[in-house]
N, C-alpha and C positions, 0 to 999 in steps of 0.2 A: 609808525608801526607799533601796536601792541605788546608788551613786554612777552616773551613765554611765560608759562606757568613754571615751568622748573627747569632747570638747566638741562636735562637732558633733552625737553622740546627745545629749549634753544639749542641747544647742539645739534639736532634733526635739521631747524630749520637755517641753523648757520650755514649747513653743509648742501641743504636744498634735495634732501634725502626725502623722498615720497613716503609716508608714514599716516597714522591713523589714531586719534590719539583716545581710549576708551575709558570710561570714569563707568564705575561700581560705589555701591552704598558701602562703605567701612565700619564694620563694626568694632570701637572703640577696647570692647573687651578680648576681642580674640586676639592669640599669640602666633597661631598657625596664618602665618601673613598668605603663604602660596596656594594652599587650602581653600582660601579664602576666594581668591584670585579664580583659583579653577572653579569652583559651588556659582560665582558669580559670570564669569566668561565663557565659560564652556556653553555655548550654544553659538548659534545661525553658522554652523558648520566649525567652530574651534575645537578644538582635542587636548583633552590634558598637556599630551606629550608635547604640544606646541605651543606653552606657555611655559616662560622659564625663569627660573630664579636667579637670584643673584646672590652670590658666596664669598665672603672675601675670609682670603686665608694667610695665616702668619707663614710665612718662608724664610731661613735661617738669615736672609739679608733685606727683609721689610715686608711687603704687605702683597696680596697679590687677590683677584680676582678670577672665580667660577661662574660659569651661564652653564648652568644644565634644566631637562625638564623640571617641572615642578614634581614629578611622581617621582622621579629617579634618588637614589641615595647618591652622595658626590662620595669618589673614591681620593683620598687624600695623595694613594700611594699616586696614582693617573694624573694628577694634580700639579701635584709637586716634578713627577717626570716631565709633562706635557711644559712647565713654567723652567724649565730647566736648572730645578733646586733639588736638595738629595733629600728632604722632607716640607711636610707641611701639615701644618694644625688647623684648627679653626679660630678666627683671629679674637682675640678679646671685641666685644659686643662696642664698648666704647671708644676703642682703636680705629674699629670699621668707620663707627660715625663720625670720627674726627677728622679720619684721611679722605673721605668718599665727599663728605659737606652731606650726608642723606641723614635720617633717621631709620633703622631698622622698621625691615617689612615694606619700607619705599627707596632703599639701596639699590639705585639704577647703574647698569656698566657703561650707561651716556654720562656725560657731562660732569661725573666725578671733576673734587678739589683738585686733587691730583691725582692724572694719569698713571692708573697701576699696572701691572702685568697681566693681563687676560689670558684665558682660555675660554673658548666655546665648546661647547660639547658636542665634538660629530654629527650628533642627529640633527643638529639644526636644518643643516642641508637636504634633508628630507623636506623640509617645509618651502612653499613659495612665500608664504610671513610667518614669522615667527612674534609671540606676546613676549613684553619684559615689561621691567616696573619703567615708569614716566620719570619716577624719585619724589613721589608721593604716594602714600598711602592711598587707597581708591582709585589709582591713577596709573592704567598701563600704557604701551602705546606698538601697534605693532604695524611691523616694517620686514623688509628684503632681508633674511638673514647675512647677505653677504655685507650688506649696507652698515649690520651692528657688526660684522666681522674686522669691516675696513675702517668705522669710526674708532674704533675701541684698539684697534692695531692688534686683534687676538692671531692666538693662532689655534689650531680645531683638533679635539683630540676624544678619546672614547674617554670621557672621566667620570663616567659613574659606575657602582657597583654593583655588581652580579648579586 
């Protein structure tokens, strides 16, 4: 059998999770990763709101992870409630990449180093798939939102801001 491309397709295909895995041209220069993601996927019917990013946030006891859309602002206060910690920040950039095994901009909530504390953001369940990163740059992959709900052990909460 073929290696996956990134751990988070291995983790799709360890689980035998029906998934779709879609590659975009990456441009090197840009910062705005999810930006990026939507200018490039948003067509043959996908919607901003149903590509979503990935956040990991410092919590007063380690590390914890956001999926919310790519347009939406993540509310820290919604965050931190939803992960059942009394705050949360946005986690130092080098932090993220140490605990996740990803590099920024292909920070996927599959197949993370180690398993962090998820939330998903409510609207997910609006969608029949839902886009997230693969855990490469140029590389999403999109699936059953309950599918990244149950692999990632989230739990689903309104965490973005008004």
């Amino acid at each position: 059998m073929a290696r996956a491309a990134t751990p988070a397709i291995a983790a799709l295909v360890a689980a035998g999770v029906s998934h779709t895995v879609l590659a975009y041209r990456h441009d090197p220069r840009t910062e705005a990763f999810g930006d990026e993601a939507v200018d490039e996927l948003a067509r043959d019917g996908v919607v901003a709101e149903q590509i979503f990013k990935t956040l990991v946030v410092a919590l007063p006891k380690g590390l914890g992870v956001a999926v919310l859309p790519v347009p939406s602002k993540l509310s820290l206060k919604a965050t931190a409630a939803a992960l059942g910690a009394g705050k949360a920040t946005m986690a130092d950039p080098a932090a993220a990449q140490r605990s996740t095994g990803y590099v920024l901009g292909g920070i996927s909530p599959l197949g993370q180093r180690r398993p962090l504390p998820t939330v998903v953001d409510s609207s997910a369940m609006r969608w029949d798939r839902v886009l997230c990163s693969a855990g490469k740059r140029g590389l999403d992959i999109a699936l059953d939102p309950r599918d990244l709900i149950r692999l990632t052990n989230a739990v689903t909460a309104e965490i973005t801001a008004l």
